[in-house]
Residue frames as a rotation matrix with the C-alpha (Angstrom) as fourth column:
UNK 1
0.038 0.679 0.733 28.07
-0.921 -0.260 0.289 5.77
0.387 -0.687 0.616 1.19
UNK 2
-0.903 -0.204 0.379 28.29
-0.391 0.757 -0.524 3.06
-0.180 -0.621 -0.763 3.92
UNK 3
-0.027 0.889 -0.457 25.03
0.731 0.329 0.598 0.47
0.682 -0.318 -0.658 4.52
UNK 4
-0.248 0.778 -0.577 24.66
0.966 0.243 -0.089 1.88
0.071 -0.579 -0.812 7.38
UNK 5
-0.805 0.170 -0.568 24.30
0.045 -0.938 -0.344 5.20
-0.591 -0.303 0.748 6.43
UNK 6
-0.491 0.743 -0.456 21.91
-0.426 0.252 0.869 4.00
0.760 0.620 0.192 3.30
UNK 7
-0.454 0.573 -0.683 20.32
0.770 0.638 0.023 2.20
0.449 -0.515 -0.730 5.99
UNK 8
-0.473 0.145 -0.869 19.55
0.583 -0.688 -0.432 5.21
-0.661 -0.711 0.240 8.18
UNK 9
-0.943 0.105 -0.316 18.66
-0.324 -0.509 0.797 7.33
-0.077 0.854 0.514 5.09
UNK 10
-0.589 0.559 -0.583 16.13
0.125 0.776 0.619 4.12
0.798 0.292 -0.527 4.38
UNK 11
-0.584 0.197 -0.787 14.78
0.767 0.452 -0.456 4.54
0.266 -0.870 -0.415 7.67
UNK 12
-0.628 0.150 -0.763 14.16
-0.013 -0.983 -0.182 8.34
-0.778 -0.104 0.620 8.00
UNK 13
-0.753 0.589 -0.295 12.20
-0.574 -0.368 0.732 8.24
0.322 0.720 0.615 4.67
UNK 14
-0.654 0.716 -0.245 9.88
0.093 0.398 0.913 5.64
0.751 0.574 -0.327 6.09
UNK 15
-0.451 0.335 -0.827 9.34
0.830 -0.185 -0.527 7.23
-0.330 -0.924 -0.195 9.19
UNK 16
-0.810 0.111 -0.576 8.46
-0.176 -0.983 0.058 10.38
-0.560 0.148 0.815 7.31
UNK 17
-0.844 0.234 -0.483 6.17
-0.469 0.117 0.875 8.77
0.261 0.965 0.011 5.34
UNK 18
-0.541 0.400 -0.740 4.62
0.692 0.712 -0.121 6.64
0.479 -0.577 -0.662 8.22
UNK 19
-0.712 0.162 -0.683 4.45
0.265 -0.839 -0.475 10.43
-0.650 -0.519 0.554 10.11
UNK 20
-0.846 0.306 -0.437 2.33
-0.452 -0.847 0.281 11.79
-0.283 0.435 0.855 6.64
UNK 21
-0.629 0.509 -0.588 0.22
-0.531 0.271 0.803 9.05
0.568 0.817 0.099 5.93
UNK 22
-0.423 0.415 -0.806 -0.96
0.861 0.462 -0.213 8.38
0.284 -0.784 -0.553 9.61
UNK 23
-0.975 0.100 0.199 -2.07
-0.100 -0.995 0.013 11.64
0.199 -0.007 0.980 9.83
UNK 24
0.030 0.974 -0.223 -6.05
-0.932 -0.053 -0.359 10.68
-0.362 0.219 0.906 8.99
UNK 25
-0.095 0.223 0.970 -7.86
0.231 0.953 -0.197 7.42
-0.968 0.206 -0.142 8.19
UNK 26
0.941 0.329 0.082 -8.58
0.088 -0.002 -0.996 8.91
-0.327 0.944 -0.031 4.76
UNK 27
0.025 -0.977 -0.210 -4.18
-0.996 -0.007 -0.088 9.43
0.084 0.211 -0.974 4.14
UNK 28
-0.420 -0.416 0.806 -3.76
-0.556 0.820 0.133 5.98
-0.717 -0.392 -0.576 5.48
UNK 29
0.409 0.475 0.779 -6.80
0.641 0.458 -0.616 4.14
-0.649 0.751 -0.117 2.80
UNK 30
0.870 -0.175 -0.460 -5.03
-0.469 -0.581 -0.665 6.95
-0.151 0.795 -0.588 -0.09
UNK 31
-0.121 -0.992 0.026 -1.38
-0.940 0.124 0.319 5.54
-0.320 0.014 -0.947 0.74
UNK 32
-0.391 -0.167 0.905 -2.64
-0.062 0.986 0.155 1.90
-0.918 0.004 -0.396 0.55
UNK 33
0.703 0.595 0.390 -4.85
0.504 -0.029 -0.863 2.36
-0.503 0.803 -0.320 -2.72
UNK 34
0.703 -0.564 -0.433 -1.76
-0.663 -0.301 -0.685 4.12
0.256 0.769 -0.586 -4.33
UNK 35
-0.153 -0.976 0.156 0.53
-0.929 0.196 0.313 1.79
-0.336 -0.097 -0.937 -3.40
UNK 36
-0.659 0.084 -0.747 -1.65
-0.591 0.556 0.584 -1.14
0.465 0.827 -0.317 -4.56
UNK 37
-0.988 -0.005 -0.155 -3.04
0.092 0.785 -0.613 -3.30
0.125 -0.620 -0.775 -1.76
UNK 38
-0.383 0.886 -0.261 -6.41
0.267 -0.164 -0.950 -1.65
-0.884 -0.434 -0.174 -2.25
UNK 39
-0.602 0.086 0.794 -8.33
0.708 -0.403 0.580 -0.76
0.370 0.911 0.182 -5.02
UNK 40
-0.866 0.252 0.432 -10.23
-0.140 -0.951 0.274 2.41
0.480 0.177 0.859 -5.48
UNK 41
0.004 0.992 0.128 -13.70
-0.460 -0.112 0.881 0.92
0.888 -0.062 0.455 -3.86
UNK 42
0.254 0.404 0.879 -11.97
-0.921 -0.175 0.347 -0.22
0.294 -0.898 0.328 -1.06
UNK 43
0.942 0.253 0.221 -11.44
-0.273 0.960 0.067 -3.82
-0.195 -0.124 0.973 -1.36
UNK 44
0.289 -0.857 0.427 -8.40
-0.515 0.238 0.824 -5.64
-0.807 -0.458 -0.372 -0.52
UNK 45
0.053 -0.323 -0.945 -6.28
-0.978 0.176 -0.115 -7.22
0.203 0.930 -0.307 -3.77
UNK 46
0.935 0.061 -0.349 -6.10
-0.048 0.998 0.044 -10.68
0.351 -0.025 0.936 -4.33
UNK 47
0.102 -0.992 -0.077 -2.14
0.165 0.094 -0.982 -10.76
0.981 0.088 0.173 -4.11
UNK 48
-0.670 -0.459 0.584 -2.93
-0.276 -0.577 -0.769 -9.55
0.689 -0.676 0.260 -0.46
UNK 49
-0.921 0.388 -0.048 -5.78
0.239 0.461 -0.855 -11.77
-0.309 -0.798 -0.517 0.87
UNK 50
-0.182 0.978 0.097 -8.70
-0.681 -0.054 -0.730 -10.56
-0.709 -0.199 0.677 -0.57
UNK 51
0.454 0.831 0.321 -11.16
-0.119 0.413 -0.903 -12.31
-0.883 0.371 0.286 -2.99
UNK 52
-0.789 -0.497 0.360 -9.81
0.535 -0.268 0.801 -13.02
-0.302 0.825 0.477 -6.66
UNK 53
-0.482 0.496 -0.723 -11.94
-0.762 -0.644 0.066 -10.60
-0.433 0.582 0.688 -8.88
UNK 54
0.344 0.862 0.373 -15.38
-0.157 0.445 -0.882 -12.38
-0.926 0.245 0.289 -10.35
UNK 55
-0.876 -0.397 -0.272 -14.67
-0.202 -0.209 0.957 -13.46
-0.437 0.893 0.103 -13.73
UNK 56
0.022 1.000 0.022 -18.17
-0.971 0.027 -0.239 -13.99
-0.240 -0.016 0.971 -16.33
UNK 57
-0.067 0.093 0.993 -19.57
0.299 0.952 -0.069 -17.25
-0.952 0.293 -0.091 -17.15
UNK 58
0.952 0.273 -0.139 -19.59
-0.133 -0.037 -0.990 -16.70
-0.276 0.961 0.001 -20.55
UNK 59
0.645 -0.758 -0.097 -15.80
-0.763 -0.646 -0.024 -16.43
-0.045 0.090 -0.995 -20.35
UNK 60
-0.295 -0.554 0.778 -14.93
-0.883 0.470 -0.001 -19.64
-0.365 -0.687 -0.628 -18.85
């Protein structure tokens, strides 16, 4: 297989994916919360801009 057919391949799957997961605001917050960038309540990962996670004083 050429690049640019692996390229083109590569493309088509993330258009198809872009097509299923734009669909609804609730597909779009599932796709990002399984892919990582969100957790489950919404909130944006450190590794991606949000907040680091609280840690306790007892810990530190």
């Amino acid at each position: 297989m050429a690049n640019s057919e692996r390229n083109e391949k590569i493309l088509k799957a993330i258009q198809a994916k872009t097509k299923r997961v734009t669909v609804s605001k609730k597909a779009a917050r599932d796709s990002l919360v399984e892919e990582g960038i969100y957790t489950k309540k919404g909130k944006l990962r450190a590794a991606f801009g949000g907040s680091e996670p609280k840690k306790d004083a007892e810990a530190a």
